[in-house]
C-alpha positions in Angstrom: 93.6 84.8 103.4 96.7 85.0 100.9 100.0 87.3 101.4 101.4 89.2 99.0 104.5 90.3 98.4 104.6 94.5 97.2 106.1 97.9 97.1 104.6 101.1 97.4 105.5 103.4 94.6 103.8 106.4 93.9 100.5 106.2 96.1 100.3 102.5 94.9 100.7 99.1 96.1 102.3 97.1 93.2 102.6 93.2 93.9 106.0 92.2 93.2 104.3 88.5 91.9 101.0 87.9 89.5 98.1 87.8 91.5 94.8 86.2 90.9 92.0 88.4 91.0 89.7 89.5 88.7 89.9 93.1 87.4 88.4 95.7 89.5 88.4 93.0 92.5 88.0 95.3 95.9 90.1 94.0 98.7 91.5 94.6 102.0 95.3 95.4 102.7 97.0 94.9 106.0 100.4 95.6 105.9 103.8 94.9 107.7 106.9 97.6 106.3 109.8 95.5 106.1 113.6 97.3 106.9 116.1 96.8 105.1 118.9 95.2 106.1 122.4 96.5 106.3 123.5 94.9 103.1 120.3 95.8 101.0 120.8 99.4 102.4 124.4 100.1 101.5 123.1 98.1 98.0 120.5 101.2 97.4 123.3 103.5 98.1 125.9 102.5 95.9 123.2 102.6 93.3 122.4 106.1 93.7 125.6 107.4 93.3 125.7 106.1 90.1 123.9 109.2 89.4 126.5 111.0 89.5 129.1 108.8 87.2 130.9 110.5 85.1 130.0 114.1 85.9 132.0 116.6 86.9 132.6 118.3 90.8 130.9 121.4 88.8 128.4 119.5 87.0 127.2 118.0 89.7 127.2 121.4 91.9 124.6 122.3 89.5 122.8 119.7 89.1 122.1 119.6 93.1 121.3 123.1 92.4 118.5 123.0 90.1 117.1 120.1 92.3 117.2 122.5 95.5 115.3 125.2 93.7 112.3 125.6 94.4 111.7 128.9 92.6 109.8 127.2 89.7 108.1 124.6 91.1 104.4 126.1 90.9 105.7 128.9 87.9 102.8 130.3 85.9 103.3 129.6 82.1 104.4 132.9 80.3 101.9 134.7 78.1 103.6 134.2 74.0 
């Protein structure tokens, strides 16, 4: 039995190495979630604030804004 190394992204399991299988290969998964550590957490962190460089206390008010809104999330397409 081999071990693979992958993340979960999406509904998928995507190895974070080449593995050797043939295309279409079916196999079984058994999987062990690993936590992050302190260091890799505040690392995630700091890199999603970068979102937010450069914009302003309004801009980013409204960009949380739209993300909040659920309003047109499942919006019909308007008749031209």
């Amino acid at each position: 039995m081999d071990t693979v190394e992958a993340v979960f992204e999406r509904g998928v399991f995507k190895p974070l190495e080449p593995v050797e299988l043939p295309e279409g290969q079916s196999v079984t998964l058994s999987f062990v979630p690993h936590k992050l550590t302190r260091e890799e957490a505040e690392a995630e962190l700091a890199e999603m604030g970068k979102v937010y460089e450069g914009l302003t206390d309004e801009e980013i008010a409204e960009v949380e804004r739209i993300a909040l809104d659920r309003s047109n999330f499942m919006r019909q397409p308007e008749d031209d």
